[in-house]
C-alpha positions as YAML, in Angstrom:
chain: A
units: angstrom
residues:
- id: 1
  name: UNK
  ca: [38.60, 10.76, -8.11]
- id: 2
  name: UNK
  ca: [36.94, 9.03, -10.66]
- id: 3
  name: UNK
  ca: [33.49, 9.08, -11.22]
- id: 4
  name: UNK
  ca: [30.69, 8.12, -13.62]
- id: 5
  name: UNK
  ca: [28.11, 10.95, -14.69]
- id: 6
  name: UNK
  ca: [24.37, 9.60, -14.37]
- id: 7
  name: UNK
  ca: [23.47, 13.44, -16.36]
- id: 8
  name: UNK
  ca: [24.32, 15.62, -18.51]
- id: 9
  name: UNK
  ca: [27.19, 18.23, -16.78]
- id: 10
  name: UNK
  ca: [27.86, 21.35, -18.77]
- id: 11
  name: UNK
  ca: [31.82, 21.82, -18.94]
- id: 12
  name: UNK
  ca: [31.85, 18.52, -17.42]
- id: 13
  name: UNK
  ca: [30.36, 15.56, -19.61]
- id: 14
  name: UNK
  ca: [27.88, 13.95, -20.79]
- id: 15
  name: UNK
  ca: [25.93, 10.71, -19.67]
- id: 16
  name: UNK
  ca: [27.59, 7.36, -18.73]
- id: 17
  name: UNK
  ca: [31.00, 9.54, -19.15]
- id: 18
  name: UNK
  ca: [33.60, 8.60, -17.04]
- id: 19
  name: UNK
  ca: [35.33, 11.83, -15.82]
- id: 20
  name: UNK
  ca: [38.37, 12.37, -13.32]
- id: 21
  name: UNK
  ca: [36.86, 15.32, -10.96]
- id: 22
  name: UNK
  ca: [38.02, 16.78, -7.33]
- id: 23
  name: UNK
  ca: [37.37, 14.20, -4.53]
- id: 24
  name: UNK
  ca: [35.56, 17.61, -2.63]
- id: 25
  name: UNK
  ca: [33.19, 17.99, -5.81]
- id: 26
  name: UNK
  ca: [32.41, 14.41, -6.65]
- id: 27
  name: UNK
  ca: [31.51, 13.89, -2.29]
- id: 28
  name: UNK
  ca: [30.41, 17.46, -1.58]
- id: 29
  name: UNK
  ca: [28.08, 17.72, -4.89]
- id: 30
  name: UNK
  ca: [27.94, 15.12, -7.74]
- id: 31
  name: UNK
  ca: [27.07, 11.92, -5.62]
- id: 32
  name: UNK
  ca: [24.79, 13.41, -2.51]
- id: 33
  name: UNK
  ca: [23.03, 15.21, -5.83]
- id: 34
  name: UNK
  ca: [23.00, 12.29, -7.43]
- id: 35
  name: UNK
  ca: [24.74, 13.33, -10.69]
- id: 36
  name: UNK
  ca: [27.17, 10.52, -10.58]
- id: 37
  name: UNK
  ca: [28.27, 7.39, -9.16]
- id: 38
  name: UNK
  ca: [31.94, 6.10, -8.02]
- id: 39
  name: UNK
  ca: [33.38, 4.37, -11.27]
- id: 40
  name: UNK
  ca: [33.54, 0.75, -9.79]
- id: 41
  name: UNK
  ca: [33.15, -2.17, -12.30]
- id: 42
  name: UNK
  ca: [30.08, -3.01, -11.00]
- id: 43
  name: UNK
  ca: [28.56, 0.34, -11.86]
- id: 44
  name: UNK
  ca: [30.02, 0.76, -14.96]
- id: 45
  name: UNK
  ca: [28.13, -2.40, -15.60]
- id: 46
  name: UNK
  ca: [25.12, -0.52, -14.38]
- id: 47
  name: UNK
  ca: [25.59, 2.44, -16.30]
- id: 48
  name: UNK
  ca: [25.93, 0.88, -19.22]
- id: 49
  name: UNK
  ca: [22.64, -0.66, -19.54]
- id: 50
  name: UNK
  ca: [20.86, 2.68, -18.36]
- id: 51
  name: UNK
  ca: [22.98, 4.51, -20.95]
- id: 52
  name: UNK
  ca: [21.42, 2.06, -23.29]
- id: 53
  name: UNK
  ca: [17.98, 2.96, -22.39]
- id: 54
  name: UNK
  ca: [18.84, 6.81, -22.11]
- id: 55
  name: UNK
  ca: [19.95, 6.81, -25.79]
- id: 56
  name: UNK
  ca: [17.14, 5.27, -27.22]
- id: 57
  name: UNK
  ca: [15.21, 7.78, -25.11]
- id: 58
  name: UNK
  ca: [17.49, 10.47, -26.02]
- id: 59
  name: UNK
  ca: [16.78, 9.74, -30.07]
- id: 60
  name: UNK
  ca: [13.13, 9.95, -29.49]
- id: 61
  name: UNK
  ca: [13.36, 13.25, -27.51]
- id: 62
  name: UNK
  ca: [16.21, 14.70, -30.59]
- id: 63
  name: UNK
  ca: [13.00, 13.55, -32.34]
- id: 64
  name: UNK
  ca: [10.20, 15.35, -30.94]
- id: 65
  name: UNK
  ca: [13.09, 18.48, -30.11]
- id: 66
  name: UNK
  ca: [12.90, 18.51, -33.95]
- id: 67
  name: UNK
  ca: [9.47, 18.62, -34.68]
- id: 68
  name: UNK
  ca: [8.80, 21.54, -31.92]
- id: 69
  name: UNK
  ca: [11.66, 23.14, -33.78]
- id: 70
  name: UNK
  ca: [9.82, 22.93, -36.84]
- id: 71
  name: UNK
  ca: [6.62, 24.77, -35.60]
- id: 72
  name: UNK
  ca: [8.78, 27.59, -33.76]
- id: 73
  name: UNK
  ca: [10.38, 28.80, -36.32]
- id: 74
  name: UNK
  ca: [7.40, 31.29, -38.08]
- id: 75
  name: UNK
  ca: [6.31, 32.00, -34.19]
- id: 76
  name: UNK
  ca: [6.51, 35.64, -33.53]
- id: 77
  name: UNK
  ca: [6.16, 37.21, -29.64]
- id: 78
  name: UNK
  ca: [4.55, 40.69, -29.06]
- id: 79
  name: UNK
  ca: [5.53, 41.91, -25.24]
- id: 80
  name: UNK
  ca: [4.06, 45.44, -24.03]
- id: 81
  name: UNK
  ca: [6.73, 46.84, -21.89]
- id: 82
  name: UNK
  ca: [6.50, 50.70, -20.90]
- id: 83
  name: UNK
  ca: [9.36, 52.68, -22.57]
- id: 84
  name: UNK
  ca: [10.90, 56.51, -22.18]
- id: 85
  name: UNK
  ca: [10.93, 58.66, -24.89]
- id: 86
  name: UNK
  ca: [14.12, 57.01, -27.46]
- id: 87
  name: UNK
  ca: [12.76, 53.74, -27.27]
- id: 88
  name: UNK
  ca: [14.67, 52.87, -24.19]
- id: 89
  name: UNK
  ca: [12.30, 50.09, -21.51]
- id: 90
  name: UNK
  ca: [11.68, 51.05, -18.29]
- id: 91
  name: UNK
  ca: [12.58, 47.46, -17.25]
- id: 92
  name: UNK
  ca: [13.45, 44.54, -19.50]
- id: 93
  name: UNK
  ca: [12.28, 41.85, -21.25]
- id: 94
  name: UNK
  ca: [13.56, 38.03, -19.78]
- id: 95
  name: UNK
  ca: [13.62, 34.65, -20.32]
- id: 96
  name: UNK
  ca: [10.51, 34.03, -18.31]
- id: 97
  name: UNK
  ca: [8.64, 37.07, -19.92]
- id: 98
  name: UNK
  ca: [9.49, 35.66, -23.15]
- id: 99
  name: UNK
  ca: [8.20, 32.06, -21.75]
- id: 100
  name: UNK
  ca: [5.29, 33.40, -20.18]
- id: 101
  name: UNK
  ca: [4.21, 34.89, -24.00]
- id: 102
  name: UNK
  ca: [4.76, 31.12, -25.17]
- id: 103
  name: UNK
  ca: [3.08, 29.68, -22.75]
- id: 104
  name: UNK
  ca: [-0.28, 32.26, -24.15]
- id: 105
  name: UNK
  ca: [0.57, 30.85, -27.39]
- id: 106
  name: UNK
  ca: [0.23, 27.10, -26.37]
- id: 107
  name: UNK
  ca: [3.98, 26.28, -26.57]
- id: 108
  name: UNK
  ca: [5.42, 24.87, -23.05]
- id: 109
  name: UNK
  ca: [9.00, 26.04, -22.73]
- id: 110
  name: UNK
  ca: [11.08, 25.91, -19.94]
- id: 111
  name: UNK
  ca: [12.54, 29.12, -19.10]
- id: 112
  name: UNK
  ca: [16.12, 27.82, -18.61]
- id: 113
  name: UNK
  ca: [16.12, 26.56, -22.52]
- id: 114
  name: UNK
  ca: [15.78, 30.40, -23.86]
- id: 115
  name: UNK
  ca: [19.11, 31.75, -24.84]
- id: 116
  name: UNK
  ca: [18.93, 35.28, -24.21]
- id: 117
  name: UNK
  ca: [22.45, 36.51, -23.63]
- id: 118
  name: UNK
  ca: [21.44, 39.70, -22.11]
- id: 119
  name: UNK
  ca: [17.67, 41.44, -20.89]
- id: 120
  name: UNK
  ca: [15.91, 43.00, -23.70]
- id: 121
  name: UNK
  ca: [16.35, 46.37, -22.98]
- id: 122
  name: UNK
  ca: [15.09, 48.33, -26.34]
- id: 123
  name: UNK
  ca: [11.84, 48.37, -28.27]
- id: 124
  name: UNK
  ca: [11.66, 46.87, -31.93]
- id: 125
  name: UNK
  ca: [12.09, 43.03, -32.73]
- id: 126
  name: UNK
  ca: [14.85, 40.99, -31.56]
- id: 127
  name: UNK
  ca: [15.57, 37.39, -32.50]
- id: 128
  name: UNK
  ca: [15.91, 35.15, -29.78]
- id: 129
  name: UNK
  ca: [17.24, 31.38, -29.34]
- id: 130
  name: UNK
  ca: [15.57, 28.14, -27.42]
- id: 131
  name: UNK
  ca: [17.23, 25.53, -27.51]
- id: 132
  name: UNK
  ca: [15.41, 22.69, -27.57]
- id: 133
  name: UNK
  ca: [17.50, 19.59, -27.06]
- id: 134
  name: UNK
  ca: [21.46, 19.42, -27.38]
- id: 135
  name: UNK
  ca: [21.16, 19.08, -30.86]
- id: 136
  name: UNK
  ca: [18.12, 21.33, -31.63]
- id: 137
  name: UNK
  ca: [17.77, 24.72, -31.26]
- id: 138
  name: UNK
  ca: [15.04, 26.80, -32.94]
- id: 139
  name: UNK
  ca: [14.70, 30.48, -33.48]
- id: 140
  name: UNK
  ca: [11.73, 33.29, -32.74]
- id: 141
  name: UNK
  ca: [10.74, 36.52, -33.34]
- id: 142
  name: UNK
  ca: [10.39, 38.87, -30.04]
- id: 143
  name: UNK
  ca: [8.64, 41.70, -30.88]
- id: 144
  name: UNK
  ca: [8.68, 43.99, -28.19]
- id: 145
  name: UNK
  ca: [6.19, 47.05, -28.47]
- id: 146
  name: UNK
  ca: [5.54, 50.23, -25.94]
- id: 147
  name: UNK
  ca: [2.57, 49.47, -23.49]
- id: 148
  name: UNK
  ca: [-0.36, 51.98, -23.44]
...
């Protein structure tokens, strides 16, 4: 079945895309979720125009992705975790412990745009990715320290 993507699908597509996908995904997921449309002409006509407005959106976001991007990059993170005697955390250190520190430090993440391949699971500083906007992605400094 053929179907138009209304958003971005990882492994999928991208916006306005047209895509050939399982009938069962496109009517069990993608359209009651809203993630795509049935690729008649009249909603390609449709698509088209929002695809318009969602790349001059999409420049201005790239935009302001870049600037954030900018003023991450000196940003260093201190997290107190409790640790055992060689350095080794109790628990670990995740995503939303690492957005929770930027959120004390005035910069709004949202948890699903840190990178963080696995927990944090050692003292010392680690360097950890965000990615900011398909096209952006910034870098900080996760220092993570044994809690008193």
């Amino acid at each position: 079945m053929e179907v138009i993507l209304r958003e971005d699908i990882d492994k999928l597509g991208h916006r306005g895309q047209i895509v050939k996908v399982a009938a069962g995904y496109a009517r069990n997921y993608l359209l009651p979720k809203r993630l795509a449309v049935p690729a008649t002409e009249a909603n390609k006509k449709i698509i088209e125009q929002e695809r318009q407005a969602h790349l001059r959106r999409d420049v201005r976001a790239a935009t302001d992705a870049g600037d954030l991007g900018k003023l991450l990059q000196g940003v260093v993170v201190t997290i107190a975790q409790k640790a055992g005697e060689n350095d080794q955390l109790f628990g670990s250190v995740t995503s939303k412990d690492i957005c929770e520190a930027l959120d004390r430090q005035s910069f709004s993440i949202e948890r699903k745009k840190i990178i963080l391949e696995d927990p944090i699971r050692q003292l010392g500083e680690h360097t950890v990715s965000i990615r900011l906007h398909r096209e952006v992605t910034a870098e900080i400094k996760v220092n993570v320290v044994r809690e008193e």
